[in-house]
C-alpha positions, 0 to 999 in steps of 0.5 A: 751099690749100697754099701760101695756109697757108704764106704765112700760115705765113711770115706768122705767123713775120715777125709774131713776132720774139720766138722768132727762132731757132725761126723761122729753124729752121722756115723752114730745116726746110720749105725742106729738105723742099720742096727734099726732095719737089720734087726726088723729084717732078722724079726719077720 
C-alpha cells in the first residue's frame, strides 16, 4: 500500500511540471528519508 501511494505520488509529480523546483525538492526529501530508515532498518 505504501509504495502503490508513492508511485502514485511520483506520478502525481511528472504530471506537474509547472512547480518544477518543489517537485524535485519533494523527490530529493522522501529519497533522503528512505535511504534514512532503510539504512537504520539494515543496522539493527
Amino acid at each position: 500500500m505504501g509504495h502503490n501511494a508513492f508511485l502514485i505520488l511520483i506520478g502525481e509529480i511528472a504530471m506537474k511540471p509547472r512547480r518544477d523546483t518543489r517537485a524535485r525538492n519533494l523527490v530529493f526529501f522522501i529519497t533522503v528519508v528512505s535511504a534514512l530508515v532503510v539504512g537504520l532498518w539494515l543496522a539493527r
